[in-house]
PASEBA-1860 file (N, C-alpha, C; in nm, 3 decimals):
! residues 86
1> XXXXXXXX> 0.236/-1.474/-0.722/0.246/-1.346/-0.788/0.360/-1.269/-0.720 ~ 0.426/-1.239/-0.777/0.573/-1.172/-0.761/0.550/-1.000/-0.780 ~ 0.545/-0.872/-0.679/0.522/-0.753/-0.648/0.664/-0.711/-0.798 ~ 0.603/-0.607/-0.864/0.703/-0.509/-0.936/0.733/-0.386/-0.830 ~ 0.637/-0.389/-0.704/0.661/-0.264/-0.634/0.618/-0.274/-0.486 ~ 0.656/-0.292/-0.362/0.629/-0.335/-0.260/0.639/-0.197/-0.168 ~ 0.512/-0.153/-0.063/0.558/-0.068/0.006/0.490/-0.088/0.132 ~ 0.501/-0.018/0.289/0.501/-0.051/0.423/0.350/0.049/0.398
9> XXXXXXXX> 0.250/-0.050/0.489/0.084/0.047/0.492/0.072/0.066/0.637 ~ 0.016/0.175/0.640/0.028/0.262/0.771/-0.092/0.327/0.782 ~ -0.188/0.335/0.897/-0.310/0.446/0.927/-0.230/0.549/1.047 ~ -0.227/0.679/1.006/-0.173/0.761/1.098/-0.304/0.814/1.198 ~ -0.436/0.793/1.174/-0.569/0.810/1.279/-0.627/0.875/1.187 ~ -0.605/0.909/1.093/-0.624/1.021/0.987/-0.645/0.984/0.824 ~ -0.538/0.937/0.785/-0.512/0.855/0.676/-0.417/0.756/0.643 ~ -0.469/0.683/0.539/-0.420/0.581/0.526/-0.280/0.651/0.429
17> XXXXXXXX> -0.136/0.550/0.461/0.016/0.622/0.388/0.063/0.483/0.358 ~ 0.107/0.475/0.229/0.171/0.440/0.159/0.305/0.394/0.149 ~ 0.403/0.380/0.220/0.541/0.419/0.199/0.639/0.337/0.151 ~ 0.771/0.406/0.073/0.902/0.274/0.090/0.989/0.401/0.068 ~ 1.112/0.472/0.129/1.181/0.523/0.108/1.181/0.672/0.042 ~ 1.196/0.694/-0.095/1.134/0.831/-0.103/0.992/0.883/-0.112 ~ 0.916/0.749/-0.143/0.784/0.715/-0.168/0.646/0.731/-0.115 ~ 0.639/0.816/-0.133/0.519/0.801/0.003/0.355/0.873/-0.024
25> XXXXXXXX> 0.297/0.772/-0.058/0.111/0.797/-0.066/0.033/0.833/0.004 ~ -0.044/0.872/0.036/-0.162/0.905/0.130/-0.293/0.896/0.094 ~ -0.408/0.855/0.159/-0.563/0.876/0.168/-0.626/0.854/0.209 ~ -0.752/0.911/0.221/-0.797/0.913/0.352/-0.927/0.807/0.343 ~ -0.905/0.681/0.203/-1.017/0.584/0.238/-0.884/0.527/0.135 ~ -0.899/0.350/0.145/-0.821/0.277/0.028/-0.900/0.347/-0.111 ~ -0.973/0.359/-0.150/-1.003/0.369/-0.226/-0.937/0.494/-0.278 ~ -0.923/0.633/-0.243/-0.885/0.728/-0.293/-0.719/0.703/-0.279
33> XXXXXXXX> -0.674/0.623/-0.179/-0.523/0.564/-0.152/-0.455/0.518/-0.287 ~ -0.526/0.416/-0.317/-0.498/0.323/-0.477/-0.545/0.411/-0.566 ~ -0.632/0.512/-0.606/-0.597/0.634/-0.700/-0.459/0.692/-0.688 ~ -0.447/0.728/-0.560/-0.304/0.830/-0.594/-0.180/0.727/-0.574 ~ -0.227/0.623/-0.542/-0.097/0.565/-0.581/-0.069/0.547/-0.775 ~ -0.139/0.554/-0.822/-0.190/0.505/-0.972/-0.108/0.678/-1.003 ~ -0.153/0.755/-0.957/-0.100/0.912/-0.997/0.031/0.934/-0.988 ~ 0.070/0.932/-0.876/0.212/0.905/-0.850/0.301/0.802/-0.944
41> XXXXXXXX> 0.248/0.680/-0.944/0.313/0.594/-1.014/0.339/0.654/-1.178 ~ 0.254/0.705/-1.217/0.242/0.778/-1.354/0.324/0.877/-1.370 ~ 0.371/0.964/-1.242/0.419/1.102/-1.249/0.587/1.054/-1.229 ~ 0.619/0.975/-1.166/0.706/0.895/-1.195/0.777/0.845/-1.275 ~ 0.704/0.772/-1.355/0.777/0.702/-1.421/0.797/0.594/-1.446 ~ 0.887/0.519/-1.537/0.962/0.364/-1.545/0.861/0.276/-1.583 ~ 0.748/0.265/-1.586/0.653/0.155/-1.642/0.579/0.190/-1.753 ~ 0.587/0.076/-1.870/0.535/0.100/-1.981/0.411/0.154/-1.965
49> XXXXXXXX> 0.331/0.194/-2.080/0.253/0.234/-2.093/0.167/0.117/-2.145 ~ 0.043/-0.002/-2.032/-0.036/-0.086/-2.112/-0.029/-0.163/-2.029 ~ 0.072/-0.179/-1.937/0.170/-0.275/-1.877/0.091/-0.264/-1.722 ~ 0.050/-0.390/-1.674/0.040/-0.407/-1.534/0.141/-0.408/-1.445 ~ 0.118/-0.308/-1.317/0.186/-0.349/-1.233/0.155/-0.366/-1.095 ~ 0.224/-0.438/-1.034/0.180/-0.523/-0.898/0.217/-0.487/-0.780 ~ 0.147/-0.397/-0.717/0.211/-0.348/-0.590/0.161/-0.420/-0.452 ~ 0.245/-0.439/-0.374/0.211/-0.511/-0.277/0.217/-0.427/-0.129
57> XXXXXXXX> 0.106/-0.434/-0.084/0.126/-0.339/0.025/0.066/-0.429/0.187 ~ 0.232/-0.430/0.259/0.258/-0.453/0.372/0.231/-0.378/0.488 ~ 0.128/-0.435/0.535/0.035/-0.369/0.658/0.154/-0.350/0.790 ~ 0.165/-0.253/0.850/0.275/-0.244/0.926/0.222/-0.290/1.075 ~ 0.231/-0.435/1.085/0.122/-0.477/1.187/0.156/-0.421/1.376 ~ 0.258/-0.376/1.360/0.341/-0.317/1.475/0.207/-0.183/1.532 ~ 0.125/-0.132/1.448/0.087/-0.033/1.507/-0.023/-0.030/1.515 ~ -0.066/-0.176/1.532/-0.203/-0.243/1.554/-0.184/-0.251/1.725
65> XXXXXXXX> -0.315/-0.216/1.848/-0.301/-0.210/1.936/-0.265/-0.327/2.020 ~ -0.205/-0.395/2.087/-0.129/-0.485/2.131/-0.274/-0.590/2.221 ~ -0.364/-0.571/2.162/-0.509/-0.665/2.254/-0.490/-0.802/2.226 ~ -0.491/-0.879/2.292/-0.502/-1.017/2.210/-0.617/-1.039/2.138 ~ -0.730/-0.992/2.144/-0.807/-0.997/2.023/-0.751/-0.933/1.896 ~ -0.695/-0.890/1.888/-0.625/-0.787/1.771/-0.498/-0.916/1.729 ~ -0.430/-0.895/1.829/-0.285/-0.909/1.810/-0.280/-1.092/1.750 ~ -0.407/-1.177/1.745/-0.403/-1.308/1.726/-0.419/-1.337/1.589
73> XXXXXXXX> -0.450/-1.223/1.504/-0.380/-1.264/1.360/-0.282/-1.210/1.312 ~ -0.253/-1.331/1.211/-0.116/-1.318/1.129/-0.129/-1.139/1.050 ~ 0.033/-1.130/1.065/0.043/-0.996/0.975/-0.034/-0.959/0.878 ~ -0.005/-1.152/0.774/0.000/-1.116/0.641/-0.181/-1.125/0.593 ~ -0.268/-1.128/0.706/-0.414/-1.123/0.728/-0.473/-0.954/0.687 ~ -0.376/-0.862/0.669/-0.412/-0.692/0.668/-0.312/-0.691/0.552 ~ -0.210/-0.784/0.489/-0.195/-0.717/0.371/-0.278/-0.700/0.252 ~ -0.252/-0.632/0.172/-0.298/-0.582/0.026/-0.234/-0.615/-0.085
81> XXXXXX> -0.279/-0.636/-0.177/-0.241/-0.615/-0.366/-0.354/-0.516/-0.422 ~ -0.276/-0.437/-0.535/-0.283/-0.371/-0.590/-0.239/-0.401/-0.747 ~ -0.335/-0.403/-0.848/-0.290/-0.424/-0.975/-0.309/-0.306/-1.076 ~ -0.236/-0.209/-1.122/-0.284/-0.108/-1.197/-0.288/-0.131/-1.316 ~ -0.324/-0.104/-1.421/-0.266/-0.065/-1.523/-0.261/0.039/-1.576 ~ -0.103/0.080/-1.664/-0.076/0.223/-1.636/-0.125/0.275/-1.772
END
């Protein structure tokens, strides 16, 4: 499955953020996260209306605490997909 929209996932201690450049989501459980990403995406723009799209969200594993219990899985073990339809 090939992402229409890829962005960097981040917990600031607080909430969970979203980001790629001007982009940037926030919430404070995934669940309310992938709502406003769905909001945003809408308020936005560029995707049909009916039309799935595939966001892929890259866990920014750098700001995971450096334990070797932690640090012994792969990145791509905390990423996410996201499928909306708009």
């Amino acid at each position: 499955m090939r992402p229409d929209f890829e962005v960097k996932l981040t917990h600031d201690g607080r909430e969970w953020i979203a980001a790629d450049g001007d982009f940037e989501v926030r919430g404070r459980t995934l669940k309310e996260l992938d709502q406003n990403i769905k909001k945003a995406l809408e308020s936005r723009g560029g995707f049909c209306e009916g039309t799935q799209v595939k966001i892929l969200m890259k866990f920014a594993h750098e700001t995971l605490p450096d334990y070797q219990r932690v640090r012994q899985y792969m990145p791509a073990y905390f990423n996410r997909w996201l499928v909306i339809k708009m």
